[in-house]
N, C-alpha and C positions, 0 to 999 in steps of 0.2 A: 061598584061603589067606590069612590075617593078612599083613601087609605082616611085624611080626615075623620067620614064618617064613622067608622067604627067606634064602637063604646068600647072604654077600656075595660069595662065589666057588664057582667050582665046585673040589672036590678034586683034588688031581695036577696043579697046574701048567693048568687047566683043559683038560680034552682035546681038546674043541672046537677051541681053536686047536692043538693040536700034531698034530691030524689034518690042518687044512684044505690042509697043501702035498700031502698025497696027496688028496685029493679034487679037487684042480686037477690032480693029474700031475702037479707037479712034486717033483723028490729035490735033498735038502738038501744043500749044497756048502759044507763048515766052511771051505775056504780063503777061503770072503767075507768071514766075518769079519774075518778076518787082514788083507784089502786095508780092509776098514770101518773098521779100527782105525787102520791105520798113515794114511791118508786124513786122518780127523779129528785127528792126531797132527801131520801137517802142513801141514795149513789153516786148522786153529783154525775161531774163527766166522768165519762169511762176509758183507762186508761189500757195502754199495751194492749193493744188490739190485734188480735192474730194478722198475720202474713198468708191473705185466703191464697190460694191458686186462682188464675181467673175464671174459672168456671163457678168454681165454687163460690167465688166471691161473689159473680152472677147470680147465684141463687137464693145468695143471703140478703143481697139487694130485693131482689123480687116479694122475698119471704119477708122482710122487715117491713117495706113500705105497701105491702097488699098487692103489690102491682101483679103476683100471679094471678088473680081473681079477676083482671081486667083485661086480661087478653083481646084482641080483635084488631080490626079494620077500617079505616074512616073511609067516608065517601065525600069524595073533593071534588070541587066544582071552581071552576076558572073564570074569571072576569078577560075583558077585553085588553087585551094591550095595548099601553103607552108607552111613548117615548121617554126614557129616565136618562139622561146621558146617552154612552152608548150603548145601554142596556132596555131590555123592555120590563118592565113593571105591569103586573097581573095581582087583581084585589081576589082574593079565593074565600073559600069558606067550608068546613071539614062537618059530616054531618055523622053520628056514630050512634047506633044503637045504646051505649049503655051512658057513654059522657054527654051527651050534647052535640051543643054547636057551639064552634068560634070559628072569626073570622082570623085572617092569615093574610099574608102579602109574599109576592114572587118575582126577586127578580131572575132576569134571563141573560147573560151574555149573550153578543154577537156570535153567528155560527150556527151548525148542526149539532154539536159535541162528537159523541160523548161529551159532555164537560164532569169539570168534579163540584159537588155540593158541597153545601152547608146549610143545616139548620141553626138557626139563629133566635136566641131565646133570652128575648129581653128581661130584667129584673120589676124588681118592685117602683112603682111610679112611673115606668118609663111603658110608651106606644110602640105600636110596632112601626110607626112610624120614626121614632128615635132610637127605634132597634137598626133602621136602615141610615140613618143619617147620624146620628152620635156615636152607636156601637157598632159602625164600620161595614156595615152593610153595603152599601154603594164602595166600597173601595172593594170589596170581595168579590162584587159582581165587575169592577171594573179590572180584577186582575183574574178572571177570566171563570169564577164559579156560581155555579148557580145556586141562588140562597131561597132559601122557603123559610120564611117569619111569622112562625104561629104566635096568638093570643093568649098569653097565659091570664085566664081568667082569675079573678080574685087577691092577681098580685097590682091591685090598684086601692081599695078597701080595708086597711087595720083591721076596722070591727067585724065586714064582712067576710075577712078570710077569718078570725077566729071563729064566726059561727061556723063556716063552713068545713073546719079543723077541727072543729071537735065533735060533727054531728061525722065526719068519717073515723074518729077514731073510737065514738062510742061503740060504731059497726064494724072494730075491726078492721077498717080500712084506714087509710092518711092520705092527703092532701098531697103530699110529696110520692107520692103512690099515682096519683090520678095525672099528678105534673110529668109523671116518668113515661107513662102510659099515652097523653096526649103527645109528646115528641117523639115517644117510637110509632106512632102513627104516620108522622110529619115522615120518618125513615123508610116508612115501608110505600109511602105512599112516591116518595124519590127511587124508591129500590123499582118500581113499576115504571119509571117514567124514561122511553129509548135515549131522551138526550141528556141521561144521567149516565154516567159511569158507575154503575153499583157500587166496584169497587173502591171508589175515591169518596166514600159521604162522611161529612166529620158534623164535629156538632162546637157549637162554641157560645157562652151565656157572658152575660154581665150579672153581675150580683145574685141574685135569688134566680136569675136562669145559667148562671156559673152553678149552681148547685146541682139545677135539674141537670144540664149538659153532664155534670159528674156523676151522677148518677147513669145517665144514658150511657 
């Protein structure tokens, strides 16, 4: 399909995520919010924040945003290649037992590789087609890496990423958990792919995918 075609979200709040606490077993407990609320209400930001080791700091990432609970594996499927410059362009689509589905876009440098990646992780309001043409996509492929441009769903919607934000945090789970979780997908899914260099895969966001990338 045309990179055009894609929707920048899926319909109803995306359902994907307001199914995935039943697909874990767990039932939504609105008085979390109530404690989330009043919490933030009297601790404000939080200051001096320890110097984790990176491991640890790994963990504490996992543990904060839910993302240990999401473990797994996408099944990706590839579109036909076109010509993008001097690069080929591939429309894909990630299909995963617990998240969903979203669509994704691939470009490829000239060559066999190894080359080095990038996952490329647009922000709020922006396509992945403006993931590849405003936030430097086609230049990354054009100075010689290959970029895989997931969909981050519900960063197109206000009201629908707040339903979808607080129907994960009633469960215990977050949004930015699920965002962390669909990009190491995108990682593992480049970690399998010969004309990737494992070794060289980086990640790089604009705005609210500057956050998921930091968290990655």
């Amino acid at each position: 399909a045309p990179l055009a075609a894609f929707p920048p979200s899926a319909p109803a709040c995306i359902p994907d995520y307001l199914a995935l606490p039943g697909r874990l077993g767990r039932a939504r407990d609105p008085a979390i919010r109530v404690r989330l609320v009043a919490a933030a209400r009297s601790q404000g930001t939080p200051k001096n924040l320890p110097d984790l080791p990176s491991d640890a700091l790994a963990a504490a990432v996992r543990r904060a945003t839910g993302a240990d609970h999401l473990a797994g594996e996408a099944i990706w499927t590839t579109g036909p290649p076109t010509a993008r410059g001097d690069a080929l362009l591939q429309a894909m689509s990630a299909v995963d037992p617990l998240l969903g589905a979203w669509p994704a876009a691939r470009l490829s440098p000239p060559g066999p590789g190894p080359h080095p990646a990038v996952v490329l992780l647009h922000g709020h309001g922006d396509t992945v087609e403006e993931a590849l043409t405003l936030r430097f996509g086609d230049a990354l492929a054009a100075a010689g890496f290959v970029v895989l441009a997931p969909s981050l769903r519900a960063y197109w919607d206000g009201a629908c990423e707040d339903v979808a934000s607080w129907a994960l945090l009633e469960s215990g789970l977050t949004l930015m958990g699920v965002h962390l979780a669909e990009a190491s997908r995108a990682v593992l899914h480049l970690r399998s792919d010969p004309t990737v260099d494992p070794a060289r895969i980086y990640a790089v966001g604009h705005s609210g995918g500057g956050f998921v990338a930091r968290l990655l």
